[in-house]
N, C-alpha and C positions, 0 to 999 in steps of 0.2 A: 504494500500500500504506500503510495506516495501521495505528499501534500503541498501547496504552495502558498505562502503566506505575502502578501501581497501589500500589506498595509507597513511590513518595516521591511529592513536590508536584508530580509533571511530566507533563505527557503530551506524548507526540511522535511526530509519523510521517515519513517519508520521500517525497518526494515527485519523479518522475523530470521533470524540465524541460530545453530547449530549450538551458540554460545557455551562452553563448558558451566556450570555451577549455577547459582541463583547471582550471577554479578551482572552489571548494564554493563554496556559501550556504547561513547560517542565519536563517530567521525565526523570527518568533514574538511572543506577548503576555506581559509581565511582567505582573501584578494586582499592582498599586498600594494602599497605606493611602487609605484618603480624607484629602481633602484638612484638614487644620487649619484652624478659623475663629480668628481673633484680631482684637482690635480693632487698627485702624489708631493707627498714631503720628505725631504729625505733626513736622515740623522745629522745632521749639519746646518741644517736650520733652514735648507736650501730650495725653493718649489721648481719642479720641475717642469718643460713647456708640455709636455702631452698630458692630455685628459684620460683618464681610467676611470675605471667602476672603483669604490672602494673594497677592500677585502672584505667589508662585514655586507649583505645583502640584506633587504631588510625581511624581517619579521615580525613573527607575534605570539601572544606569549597568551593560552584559551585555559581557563581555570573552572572549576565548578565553586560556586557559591549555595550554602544554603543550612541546614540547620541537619547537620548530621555526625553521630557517631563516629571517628575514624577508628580502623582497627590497630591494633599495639603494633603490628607493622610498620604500619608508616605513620607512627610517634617519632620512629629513628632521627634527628638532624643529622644534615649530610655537609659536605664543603665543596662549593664549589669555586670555580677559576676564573677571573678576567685576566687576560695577560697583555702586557704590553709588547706588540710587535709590527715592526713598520710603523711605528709612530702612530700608532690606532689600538684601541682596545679591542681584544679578541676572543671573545664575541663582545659586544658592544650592546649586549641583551641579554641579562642575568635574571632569571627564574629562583628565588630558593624560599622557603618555606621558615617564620618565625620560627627563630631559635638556631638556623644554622648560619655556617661561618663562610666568608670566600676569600681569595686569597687572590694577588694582584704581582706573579712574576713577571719580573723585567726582561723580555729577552732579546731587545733590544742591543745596542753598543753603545748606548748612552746614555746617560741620565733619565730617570723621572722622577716624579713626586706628585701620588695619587694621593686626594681629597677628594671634599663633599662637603658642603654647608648647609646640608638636605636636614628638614626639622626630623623624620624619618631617624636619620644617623648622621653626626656629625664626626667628621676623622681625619686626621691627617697622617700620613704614612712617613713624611718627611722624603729626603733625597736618598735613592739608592743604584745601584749599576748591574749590573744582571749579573753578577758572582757574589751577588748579597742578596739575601734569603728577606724578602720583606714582611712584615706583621701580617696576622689574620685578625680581619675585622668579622664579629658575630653581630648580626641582624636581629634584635632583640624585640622591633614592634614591627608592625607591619603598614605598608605605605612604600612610595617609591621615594628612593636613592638617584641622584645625577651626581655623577661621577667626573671628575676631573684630574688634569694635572698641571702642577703649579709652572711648567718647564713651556709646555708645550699645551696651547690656550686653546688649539682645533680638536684636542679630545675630548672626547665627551662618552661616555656610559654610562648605560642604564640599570638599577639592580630592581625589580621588582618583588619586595616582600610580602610571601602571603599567609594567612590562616588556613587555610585549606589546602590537606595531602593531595589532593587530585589537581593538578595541573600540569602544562606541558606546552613546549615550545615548538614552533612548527617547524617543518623545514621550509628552504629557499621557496620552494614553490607552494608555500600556505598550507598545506595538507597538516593534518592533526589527527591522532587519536588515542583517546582515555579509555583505558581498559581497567576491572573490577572498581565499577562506579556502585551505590547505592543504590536501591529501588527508591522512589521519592520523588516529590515533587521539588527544583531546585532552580537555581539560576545561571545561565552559561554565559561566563564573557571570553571576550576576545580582546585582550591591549594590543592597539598596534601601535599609540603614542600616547604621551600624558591629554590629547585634544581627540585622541579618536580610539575610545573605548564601547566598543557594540555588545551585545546583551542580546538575551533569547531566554524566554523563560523555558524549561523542557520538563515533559515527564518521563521519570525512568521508568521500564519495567525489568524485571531480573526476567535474563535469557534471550535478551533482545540487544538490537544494536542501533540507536539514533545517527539520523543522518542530519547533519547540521550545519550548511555552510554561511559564511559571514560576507556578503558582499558588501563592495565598496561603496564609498558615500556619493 
């Protein structure tokens, strides 16, 4: 059974599968901005005359919101990584869940010094060179994080801190999918900037899989 919803950005159908357990899944594609062309910077402070894609392509980051249980499984805090390379953060779109940690290596050949003046988390990492081990900063509430470095003023990263264990970042091409979600009525977003966060309300049912895409504005 397929359905089309018409009055917001979303279409979505339902779709009956095989599904192992009493658990949902939701798929789907997010549509993406295209990608920003910028000229490359080099470690020398230097812009170069050709235009490129940047290394980070964008994305978006589809979480379940709503009023549920999580199992002692995924209670665990994990760490995850933005790394400095090529003068750009990498990934430049961090996902992690209140209560865990990330970490920000240099692997670069030259200086950084990653910040945030974000009410979220505020931090300063100070200056270090990529054969120095830099601090992990823990995400302690939830809200977003814009990330900087004090060296080099064109960086910019994203950390999105959530409440909720079900989330998941897309790939290049928007595609998504949450597997052992709750039966329940809930709420689905999709961030793809602090300006353009879309929303779908869904119902789960256990043994079934939602079809859920988020068009463009």
């Amino acid at each position: 059974m397929h359905g089309r919803v018409t009055i917001a950005i979303f279409a979505f159908g339902l779709v009956s599968t095989s599904f192992g357990g009493n658990d949902a899944a939701v798929v789907g594609v997010v549509r993406l901005p295209p990608p920003t062309l910028e000229r490359p910077l080099d470690q020398r402070y230097q812009t170069s005359e050709s235009v490129v894609v940047p290394i980070n392509p964008p994305a978006a980051v589809v979480y379940l919101e709503g009023d549920f249980a999580a199992p002692a499984a995924l209670a665990v805090k994990t760490t995850a990584e933005m790394s400095q390379k090529n003068v750009q953060f990498s990934p430049d779109l961090v996902a992690v869940r209140v209560g865990s940690a990330v970490t920000f290596p240099n692997l670069d050949d030259t200086y950084h010094n990653v910040f945030s003046y974000s009410r979220t988390k505020r931090f300063d990492l100070g200056r270090y060179r990529r054969d120095e081990r830099p601090g992990t900063v823990v995400f302690d509430k939830p809200g977003l994080v814009t990330v900087h470095c004090e060296i080099h003023d064109r960086m910019r990263g994203t950390i999105l801190v959530l409440e909720t264990p079900y989330f998941q970042k897309t790939d290049t091409t928007g595609r998504f999918q949450l597997d052992h979600l709750p039966a329940g009525h809930f709420l689905l977003k999709a961030w793809v900037s602090e300006a353009d966060v879309r929303q779908q309300p869904v119902d789960l049912k256990s043994g079934t899989t939602l079809r859920v895409d988020f068009r463009g504005r």
